[in-house]
C-alpha positions in Angstrom: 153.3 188.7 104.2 151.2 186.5 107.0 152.2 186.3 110.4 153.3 182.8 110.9 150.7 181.7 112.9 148.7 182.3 109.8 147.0 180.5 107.4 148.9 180.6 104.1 147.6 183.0 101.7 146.7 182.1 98.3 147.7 183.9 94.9 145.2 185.6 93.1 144.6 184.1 89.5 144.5 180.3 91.0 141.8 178.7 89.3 139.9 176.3 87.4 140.7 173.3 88.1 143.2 173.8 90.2 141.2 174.7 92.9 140.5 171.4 94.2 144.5 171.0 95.2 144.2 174.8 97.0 144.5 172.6 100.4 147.3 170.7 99.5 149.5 173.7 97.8 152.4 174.5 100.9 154.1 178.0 100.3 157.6 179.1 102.3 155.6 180.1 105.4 153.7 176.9 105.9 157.0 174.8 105.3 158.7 177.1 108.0 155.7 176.6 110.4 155.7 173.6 110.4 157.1 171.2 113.3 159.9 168.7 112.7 161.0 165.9 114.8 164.3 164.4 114.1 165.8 161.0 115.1 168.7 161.3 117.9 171.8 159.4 116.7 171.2 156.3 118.8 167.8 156.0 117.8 169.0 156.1 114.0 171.7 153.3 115.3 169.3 151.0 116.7 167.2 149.0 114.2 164.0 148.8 116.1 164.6 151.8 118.8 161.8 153.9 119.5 161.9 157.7 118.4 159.8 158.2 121.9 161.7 157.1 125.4 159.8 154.4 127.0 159.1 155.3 130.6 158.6 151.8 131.5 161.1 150.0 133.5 161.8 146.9 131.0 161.7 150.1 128.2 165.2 150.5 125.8 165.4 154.2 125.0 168.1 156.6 126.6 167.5 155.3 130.5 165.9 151.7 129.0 169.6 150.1 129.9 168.9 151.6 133.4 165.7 150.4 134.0 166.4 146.9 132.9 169.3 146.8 135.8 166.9 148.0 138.1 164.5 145.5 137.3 166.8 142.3 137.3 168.0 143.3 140.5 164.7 143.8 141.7 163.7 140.1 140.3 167.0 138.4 141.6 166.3 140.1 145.5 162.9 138.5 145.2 164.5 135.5 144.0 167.1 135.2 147.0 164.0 135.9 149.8 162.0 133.0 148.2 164.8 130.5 148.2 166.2 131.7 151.4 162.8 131.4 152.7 162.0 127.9 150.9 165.4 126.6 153.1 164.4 127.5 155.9 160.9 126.3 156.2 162.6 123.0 154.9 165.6 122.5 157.8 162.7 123.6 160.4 161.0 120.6 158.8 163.5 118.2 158.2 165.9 119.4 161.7 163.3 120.3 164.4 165.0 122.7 166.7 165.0 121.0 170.0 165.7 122.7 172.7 167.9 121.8 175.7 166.4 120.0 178.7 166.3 122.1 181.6 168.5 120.4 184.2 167.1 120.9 187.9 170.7 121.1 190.8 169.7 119.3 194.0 171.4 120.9 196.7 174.5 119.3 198.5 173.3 117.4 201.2 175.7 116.9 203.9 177.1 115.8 207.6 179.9 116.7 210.0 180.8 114.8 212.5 183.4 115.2 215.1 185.6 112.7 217.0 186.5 113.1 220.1 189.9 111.9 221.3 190.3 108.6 224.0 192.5 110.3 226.2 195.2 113.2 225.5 196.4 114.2 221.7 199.8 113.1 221.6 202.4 115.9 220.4 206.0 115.4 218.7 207.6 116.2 215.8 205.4 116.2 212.4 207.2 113.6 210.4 207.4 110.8 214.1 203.7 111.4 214.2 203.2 110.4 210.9 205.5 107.6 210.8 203.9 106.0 214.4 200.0 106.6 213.0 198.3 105.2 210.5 199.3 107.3 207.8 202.5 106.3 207.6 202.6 104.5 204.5 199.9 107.6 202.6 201.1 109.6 199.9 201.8 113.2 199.9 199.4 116.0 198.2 197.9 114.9 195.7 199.7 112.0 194.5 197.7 110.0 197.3 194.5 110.4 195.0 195.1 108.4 191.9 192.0 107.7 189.2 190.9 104.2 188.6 190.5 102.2 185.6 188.9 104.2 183.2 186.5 102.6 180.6 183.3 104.1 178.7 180.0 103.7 179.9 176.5 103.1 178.4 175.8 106.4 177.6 179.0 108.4 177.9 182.4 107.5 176.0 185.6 107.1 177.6 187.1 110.7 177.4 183.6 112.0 179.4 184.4 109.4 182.2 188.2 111.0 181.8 186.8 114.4 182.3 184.7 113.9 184.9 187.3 111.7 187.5 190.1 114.4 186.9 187.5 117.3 187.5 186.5 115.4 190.5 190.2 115.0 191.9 190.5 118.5 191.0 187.9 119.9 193.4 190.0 117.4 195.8 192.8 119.2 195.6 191.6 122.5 195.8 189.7 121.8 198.6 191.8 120.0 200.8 195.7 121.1 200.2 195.8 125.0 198.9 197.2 126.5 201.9 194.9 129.6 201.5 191.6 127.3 201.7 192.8 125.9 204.7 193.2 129.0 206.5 189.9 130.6 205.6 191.5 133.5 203.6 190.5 131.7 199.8 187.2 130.1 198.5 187.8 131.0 194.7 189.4 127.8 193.7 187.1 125.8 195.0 183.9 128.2 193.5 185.2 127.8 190.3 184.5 124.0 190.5 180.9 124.6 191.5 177.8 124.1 189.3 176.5 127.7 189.2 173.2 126.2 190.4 174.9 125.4 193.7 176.5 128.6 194.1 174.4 130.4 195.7 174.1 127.2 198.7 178.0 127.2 198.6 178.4 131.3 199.5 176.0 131.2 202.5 177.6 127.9 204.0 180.3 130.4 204.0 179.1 133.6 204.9 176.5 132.1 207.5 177.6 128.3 208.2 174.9 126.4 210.2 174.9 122.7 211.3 171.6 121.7 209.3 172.6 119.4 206.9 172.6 122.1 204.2 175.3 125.1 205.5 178.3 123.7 206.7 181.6 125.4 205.3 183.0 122.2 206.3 181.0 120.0 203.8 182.5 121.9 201.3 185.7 122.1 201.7 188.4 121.5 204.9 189.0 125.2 207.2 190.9 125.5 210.1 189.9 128.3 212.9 193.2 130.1 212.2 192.5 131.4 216.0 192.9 127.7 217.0 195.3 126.0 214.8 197.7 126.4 211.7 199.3 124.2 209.3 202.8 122.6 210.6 203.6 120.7 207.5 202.5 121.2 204.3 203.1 117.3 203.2 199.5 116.3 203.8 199.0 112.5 203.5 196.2 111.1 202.2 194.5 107.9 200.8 191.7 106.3 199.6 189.5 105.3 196.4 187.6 106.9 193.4 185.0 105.1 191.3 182.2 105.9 188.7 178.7 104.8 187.5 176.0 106.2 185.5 173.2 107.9 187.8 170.7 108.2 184.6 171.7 108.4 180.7 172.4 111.7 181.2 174.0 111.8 184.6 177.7 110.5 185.2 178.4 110.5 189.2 182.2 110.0 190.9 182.2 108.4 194.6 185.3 109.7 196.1 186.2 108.7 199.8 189.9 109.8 201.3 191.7 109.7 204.5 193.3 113.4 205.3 196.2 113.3 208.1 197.5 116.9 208.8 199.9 118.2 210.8 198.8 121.1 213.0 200.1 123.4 215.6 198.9 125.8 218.0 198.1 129.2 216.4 199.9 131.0 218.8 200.8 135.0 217.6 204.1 136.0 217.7 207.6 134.7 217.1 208.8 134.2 221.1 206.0 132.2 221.5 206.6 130.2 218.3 210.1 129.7 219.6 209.1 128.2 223.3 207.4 125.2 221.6 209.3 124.3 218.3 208.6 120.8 218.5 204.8 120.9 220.0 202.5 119.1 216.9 199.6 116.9 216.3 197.7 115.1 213.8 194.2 116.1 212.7 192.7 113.3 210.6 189.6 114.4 208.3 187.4 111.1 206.3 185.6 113.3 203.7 183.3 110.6 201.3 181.7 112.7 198.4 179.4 111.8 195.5 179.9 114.4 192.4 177.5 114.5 189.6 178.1 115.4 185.9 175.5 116.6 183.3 177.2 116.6 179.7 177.1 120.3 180.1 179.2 120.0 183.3 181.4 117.5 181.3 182.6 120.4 178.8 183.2 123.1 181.2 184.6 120.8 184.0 182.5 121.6 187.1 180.8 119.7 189.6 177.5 119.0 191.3 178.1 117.8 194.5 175.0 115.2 195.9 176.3 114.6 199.3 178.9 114.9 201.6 179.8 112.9 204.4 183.2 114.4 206.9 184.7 112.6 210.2 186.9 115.5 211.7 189.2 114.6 214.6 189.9 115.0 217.3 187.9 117.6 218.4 185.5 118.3 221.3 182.2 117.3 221.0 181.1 120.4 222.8 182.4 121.7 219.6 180.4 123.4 216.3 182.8 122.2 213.0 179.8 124.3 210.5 182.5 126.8 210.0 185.9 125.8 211.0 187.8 122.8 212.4 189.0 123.2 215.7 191.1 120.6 216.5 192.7 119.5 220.5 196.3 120.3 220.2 198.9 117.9 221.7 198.1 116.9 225.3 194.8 118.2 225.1 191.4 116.2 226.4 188.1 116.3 225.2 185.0 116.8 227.0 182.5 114.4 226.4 182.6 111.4 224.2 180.3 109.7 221.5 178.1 106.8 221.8 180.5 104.7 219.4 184.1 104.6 218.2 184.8 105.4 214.6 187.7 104.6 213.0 188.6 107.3 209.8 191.0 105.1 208.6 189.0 101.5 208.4 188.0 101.2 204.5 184.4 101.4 203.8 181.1 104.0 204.5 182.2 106.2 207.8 179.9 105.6 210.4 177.8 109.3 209.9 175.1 108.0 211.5 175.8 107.1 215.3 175.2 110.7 216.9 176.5 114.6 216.9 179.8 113.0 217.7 181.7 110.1 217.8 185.2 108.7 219.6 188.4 109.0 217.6 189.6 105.2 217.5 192.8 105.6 215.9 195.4 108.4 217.2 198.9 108.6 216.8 201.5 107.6 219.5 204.8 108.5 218.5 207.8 106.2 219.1 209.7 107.2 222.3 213.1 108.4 221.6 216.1 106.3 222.1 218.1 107.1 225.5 221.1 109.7 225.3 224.4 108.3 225.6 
């Protein structure tokens, strides 16, 4: 028998004509050689399915199904870029991003002025000194600064102008009444209420005050020298008048200008001392007039720019720096020197800023004498 690698062998006595089918004649051995390929059950179950799996990736066979996932995937991720794409080259086109103007802080310009008294600082108890000065008919705190009207403007509505007056009464307040301000020992609450672009000006008029029109703690916000004088009476009285205008469409500025009447008393340590003159008070007036700017930006976070600051302190000496703290002249105390002109804090209208490094106190309080014993 042949090996079966080969060829088939033929039987002797084949003839004739038979000979010319010899090549076509297949015995056992060449029907056992021979190579079969058989249909796999889902290739018999699909009408059209190839016997040979299709390597290509929109092929059918055994990983076809696959490869088609793959390839709609593929298509739709291509699909999502190009739209994606498409949208945003048309908003760029349609919405031009436009970016914010760059806004430019001018910084606080300012002036101190102190007023020297006409003769000695008269001294009593807080609330006759009030009633016998001017101040007698102010408000307390801050229910002597009241808002005006409010109405919208050109450019900004009603609610802006809103914002802006209260955040201006705001920096008042803090600036003027907390009892830590007024001693030197707190600045936070009035930082807070600072453009961030003034900041920087704000801390050195603090750390380094300096009468140059630009550094003065004072322009800021009111400080006693708590080596000089302290707070008697917390009911400060105050008075005076806020209003608004547009400075440019997108510029709102407040014009504040208020009368401050405190109370003070000597700072002298220790309770004995305290004791010996219980009754020993006098008024220190401060005329602050401010102009605070608003950006819209300033508007939503509810800060300030401050443009300018004019202060009448008195009295004081004229001798005397007020850059970094007031120092006022205690009851029956005298100041050396005077100013080339009276100013008077209390008479509406601009203060007189302008007539030298210090001016006379006009107005001072003279307390009522007390009635005779009986």
């Amino acid at each position: 028998m042949a090996a079966p690698g080969d060829p088939p062998e033929v039987p002797d006595g084949i003839g004739g004509a038979d000979d010319e089918y010899r090549s076509v004649v297949f015995d056992e051995d060449f029907v056992r050689a021979a190579r079969l390929q058989e249909y796999s059950a889902q290739e018999r179950l699909g009408e059209h399915s190839r016997a040979v799996r299709s390597r290509s990736m929109w092929g059918a066979g055994s990983g076809g199904s696959a490869g088609v996932r793959r390839g709609r995937q593929g298509l739709l991720l291509v699909l999502v870029i190009a739209l994606a794409f498409g949208a945003a080259v048309f908003m760029g086109l349609r919405h031009p991003y436009v970016p914010r103007p760059v806004s430019h802080t001018d910084p606080l310009s300012m002036t101190v002025v102190p007023l020297a008294p006409q003769g000695p600082v008269p001294g009593g108890r807080p609330g006759e000194l009030y009633e016998a000065s001017p101040a007698a008919g102010f408000r307390v705190g801050a229910a002597g600064i009241t808002l005006p009207a409010v109405r919208r403007t050109a450019h900004f509505s009603a609610e802006q102008v809103l914002a802006a007056l209260s955040t201006a009464k705001d920096y008042l307040v803090q600036s003027s009444f907390d009892p830590d301000v007024l001693t030197g020992a707190a600045t936070r609450p009035v930082r807070m209420l600072i453009d961030p672009d003034q900041v920087t000006q704000f801390d050195e008029s603090l750390s380094s005050p300096a009468a140059d029109g630009r550094h003065a703690a004072t322009g800021w916000l009111v400080r006693f020298d708590p080596g000089t004088a302290l707070v008697a009476d917390s009911r400060v009285r105050v008075s005076g008048t806020m209003s608004f205008a547009e400075a440019g469409p997108d510029m709102l500025e407040v014009a504040t200008d208020h009368t401050f009447v405190y109370a003070v008393r000597p700072a002298v340590p220790g309770p004995q001392a305290d004791a010996a003159r219980p009754a020993t008070a006098s008024l220190f007036t401060v005329r602050r007039e401010l102009r605070l700017r608003f950006d819209r930006e300033d508007l939503e976070v509810r800060r300030a720019e401050l443009f300018s600051a004019a202060v009448l302190a008195g009295p004081m000496d004229c001798a005397a720096d007020p850059s970094a703290a007031f120092r006022p002249l205690l009851a029956g105390e005298r100041g050396t020197g005077t100013g080339p002109a009276a100013t008077d804090p209390f008479r509406a209208g601009h203060p007189n800023t302008g007539a030298g490094l210090c001016g006379v106190l006009a107005a001072t309080a003279q307390p009522s004498p007390a009635p005779p014993r009986r």
